[in-house]
C-alpha positions as CSV (number, residue, x, y, z in Angstrom):
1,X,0.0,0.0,0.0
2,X,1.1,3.8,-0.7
3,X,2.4,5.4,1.9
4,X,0.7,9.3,1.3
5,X,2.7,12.0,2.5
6,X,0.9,14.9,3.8
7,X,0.8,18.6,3.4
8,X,-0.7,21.1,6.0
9,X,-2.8,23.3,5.0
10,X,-4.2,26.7,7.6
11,X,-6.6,28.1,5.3
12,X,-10.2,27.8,5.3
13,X,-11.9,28.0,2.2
14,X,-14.1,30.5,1.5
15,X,-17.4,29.0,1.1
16,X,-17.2,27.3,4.6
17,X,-20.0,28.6,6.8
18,X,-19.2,30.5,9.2
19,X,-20.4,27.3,12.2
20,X,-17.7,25.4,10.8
21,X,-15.1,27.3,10.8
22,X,-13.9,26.0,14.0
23,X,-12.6,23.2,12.2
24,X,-9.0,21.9,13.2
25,X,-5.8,22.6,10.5
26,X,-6.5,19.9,7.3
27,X,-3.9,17.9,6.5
28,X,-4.4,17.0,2.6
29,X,-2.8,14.3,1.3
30,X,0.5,15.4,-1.1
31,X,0.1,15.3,-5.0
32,X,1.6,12.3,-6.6
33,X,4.7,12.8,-8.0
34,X,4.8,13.6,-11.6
35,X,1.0,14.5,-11.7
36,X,1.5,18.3,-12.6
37,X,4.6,17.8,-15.2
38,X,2.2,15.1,-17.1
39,X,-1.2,17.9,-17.1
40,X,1.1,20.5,-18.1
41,X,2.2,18.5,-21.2
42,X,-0.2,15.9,-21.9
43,X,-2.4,16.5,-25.0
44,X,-6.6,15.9,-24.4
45,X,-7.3,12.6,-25.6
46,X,-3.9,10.7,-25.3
47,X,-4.5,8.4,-22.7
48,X,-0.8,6.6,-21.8
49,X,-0.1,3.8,-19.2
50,X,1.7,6.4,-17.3
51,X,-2.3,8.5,-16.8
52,X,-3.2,5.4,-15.7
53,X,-0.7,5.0,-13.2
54,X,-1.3,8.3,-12.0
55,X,-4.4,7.4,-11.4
56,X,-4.0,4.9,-9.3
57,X,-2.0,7.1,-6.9
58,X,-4.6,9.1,-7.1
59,X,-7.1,7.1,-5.5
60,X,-5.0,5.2,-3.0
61,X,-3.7,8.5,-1.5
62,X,-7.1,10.1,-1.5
63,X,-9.2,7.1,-0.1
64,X,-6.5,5.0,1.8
65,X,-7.6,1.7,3.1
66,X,-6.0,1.9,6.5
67,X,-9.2,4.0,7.5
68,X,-12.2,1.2,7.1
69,X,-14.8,-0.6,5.1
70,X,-16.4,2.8,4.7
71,X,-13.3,4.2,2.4
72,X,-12.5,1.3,0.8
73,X,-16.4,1.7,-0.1
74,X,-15.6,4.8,-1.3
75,X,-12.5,4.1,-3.2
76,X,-14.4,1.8,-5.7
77,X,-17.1,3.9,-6.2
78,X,-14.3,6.9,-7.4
79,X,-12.7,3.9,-9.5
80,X,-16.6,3.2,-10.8
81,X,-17.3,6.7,-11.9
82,X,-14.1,7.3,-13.1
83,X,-13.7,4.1,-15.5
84,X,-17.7,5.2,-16.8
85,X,-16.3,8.7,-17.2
86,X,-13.4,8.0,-19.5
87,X,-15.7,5.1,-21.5
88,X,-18.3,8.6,-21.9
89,X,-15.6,10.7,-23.3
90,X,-14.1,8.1,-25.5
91,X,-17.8,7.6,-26.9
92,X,-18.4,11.4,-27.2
93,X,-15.2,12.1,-28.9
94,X,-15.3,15.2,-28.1
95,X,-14.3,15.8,-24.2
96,X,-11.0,14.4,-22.5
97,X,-10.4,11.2,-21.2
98,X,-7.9,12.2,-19.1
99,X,-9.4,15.1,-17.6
100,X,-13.3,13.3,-17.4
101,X,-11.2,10.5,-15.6
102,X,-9.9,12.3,-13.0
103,X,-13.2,14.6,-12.3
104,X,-14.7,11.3,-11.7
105,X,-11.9,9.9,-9.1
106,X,-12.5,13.3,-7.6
107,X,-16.1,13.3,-7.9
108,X,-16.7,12.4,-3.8
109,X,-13.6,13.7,-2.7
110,X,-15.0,16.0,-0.1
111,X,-16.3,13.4,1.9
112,X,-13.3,10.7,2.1
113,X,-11.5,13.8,3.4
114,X,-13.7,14.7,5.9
115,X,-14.3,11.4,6.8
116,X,-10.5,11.2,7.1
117,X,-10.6,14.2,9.2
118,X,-12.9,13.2,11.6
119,X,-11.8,10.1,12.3
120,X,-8.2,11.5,12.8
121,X,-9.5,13.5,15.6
122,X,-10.9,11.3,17.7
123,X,-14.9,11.8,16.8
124,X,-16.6,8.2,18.0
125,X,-19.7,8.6,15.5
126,X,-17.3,8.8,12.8
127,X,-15.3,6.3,13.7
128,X,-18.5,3.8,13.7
129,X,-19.2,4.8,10.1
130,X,-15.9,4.2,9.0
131,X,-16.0,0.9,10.3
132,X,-19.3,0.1,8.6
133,X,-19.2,0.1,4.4
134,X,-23.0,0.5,4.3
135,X,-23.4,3.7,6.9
136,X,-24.5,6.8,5.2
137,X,-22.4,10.0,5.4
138,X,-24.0,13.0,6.3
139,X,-21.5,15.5,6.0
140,X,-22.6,19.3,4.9
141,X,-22.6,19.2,1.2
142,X,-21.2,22.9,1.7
143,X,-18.4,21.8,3.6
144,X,-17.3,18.9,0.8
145,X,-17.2,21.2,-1.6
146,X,-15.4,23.4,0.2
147,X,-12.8,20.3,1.0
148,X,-12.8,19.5,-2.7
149,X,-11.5,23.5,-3.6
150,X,-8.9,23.3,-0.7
151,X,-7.8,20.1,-2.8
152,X,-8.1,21.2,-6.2
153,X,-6.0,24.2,-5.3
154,X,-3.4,22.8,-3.3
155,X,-3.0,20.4,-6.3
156,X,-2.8,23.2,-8.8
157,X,-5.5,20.7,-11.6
158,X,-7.2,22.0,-14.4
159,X,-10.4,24.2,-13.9
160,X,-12.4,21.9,-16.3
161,X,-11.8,19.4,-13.4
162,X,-12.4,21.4,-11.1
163,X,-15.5,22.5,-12.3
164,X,-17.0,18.6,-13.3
165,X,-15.7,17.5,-9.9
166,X,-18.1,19.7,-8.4
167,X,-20.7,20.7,-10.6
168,X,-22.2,17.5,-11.6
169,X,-24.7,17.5,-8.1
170,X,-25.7,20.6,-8.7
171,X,-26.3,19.6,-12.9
172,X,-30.2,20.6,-13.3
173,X,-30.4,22.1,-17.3
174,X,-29.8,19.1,-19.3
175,X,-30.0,21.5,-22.2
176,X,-26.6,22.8,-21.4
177,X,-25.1,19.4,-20.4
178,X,-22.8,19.3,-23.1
179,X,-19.5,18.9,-21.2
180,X,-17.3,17.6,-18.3
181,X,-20.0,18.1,-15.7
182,X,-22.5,16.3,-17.6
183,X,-20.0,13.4,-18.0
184,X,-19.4,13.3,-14.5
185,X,-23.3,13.3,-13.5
186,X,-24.0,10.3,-16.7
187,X,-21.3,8.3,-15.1
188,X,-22.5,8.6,-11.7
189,X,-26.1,7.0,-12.6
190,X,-24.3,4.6,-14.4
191,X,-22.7,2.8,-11.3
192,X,-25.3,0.4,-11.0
193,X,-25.6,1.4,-7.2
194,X,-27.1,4.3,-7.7
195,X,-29.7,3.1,-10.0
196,X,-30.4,0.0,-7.1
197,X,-31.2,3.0,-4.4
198,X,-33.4,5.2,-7.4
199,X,-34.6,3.3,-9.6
200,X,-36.9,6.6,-10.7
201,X,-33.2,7.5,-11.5
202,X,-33.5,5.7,-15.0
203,X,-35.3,8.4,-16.5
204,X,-32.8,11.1,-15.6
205,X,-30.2,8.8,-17.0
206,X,-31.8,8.0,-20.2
207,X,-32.8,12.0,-20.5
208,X,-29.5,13.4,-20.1
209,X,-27.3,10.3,-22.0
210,X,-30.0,11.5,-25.1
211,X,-29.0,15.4,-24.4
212,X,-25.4,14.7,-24.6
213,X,-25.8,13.3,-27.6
214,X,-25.5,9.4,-26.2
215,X,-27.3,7.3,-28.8
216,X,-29.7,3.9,-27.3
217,X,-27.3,1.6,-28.9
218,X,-24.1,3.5,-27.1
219,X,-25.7,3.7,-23.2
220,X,-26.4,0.1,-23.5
221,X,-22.8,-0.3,-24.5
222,X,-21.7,1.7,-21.5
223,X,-24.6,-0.1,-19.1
224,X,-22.1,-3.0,-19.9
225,X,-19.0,-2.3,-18.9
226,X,-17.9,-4.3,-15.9
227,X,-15.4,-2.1,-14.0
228,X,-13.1,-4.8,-12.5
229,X,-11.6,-3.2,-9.3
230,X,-7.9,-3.1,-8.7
231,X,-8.4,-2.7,-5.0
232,X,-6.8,-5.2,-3.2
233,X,-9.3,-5.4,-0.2
């Protein structure tokens, strides 16, 4: 397993309401190595083994195993979305891979961090959920996103990730769903989990995959893919 370094960060970001901002220093796991030289001079669409090994840092340093069933949960749902997300862009042709990829392995960020966080300090209600895969986490969606920023700026990634990452909850106008956001939101409904807890969920999936430009013949394609998990839980 990856050992993650850690950065400390003392900054609050500025969407935090002002109740929370009692909130101990965060300490955010480091960048992988090499993650910032290969945005700065990869070229949209080229996905290379060494994306795909970035990748992988990226997930075991965001949702380490060490801290319970509940991140490991976690983990492969950020390796679900993000394998759906690349298959959408690939399909589209006319998004990145690379970047769609990583929105996706970013996508529920915010909460493994908190949950990190609160476990880390001690808080016994957290520490039961972390310890069960099936507890739901009911951190303030404000205070996520607000995580996810403090992330996406200490890592210095691409606004079009940024704005996928944390756009796609908030994704309402499926006329103007032509890009990263809606890929992320497509390739959330398409984890078959999501569709088991809202099954009225179909609808919106089959609505937006036809705004996007998704064809019958392509979602049932992408229903199929079986995202085999690399986790090795």
């Amino acid at each position: 397993m990856l050992k993650a370094t850690v950065t400390p960060l003392r900054r609050q970001a500025q969407s935090v309401a002002p109740a929370q901002a009692h909130r101990r220093d965060v300490l955010l796991p480091a960048p992988p190595p090499g993650l910032a030289k290969w945005l700065a001079a990869a070229q949209p669409g080229c996905g290379n083994t060494e994306f795909d090994r970035l990748s992988r840092e990226v997930l075991d340093r965001l949702f380490p195993a060490a801290a319970g069933p509940r991140m490991q949960k976690l983990w492969r749902r950020a390796e679900s979305c993000a394998a759906y997300a690349g298959r959408i862009a690939i399909t589209l042709q006319n998004q990145s891979r690379e970047l769609c990829t990583l929105a996706g392995l970013l996508h529920e960020a915010g909460d493994a961090l908190l949950l990190q966080q609160a476990v880390s300090h001690g808080d016994p209600r957290q520490v039961a959920i972390a310890r069960d895969p099936d507890a739901p986490l009911q951190f303030d969606r404000r205070e996520c996103e607000a995580m996810l920023r403090t992330l996406l700026r200490d890592w210095c990634l691409p606004v079009a990730v940024g704005t996928a990452a944390l756009g796609w909850q908030r994704l309402g106008d499926y006329a103007v769903a032509g890009n990263d956001t809606a890929c992320i939101k497509l390739a959330h409904w398409l984890m078959r989990e999501e569709l088991r807890m809202d099954p009225a969920g179909e609808a919106d999936l089959q609505s937006l995959a036809m705004t996007m430009g998704v064809s019958p013949a392509q979602l049932d394609r992408l229903r199929g893919i079986e995202v085999e998990s690399k986790h090795n839980n």
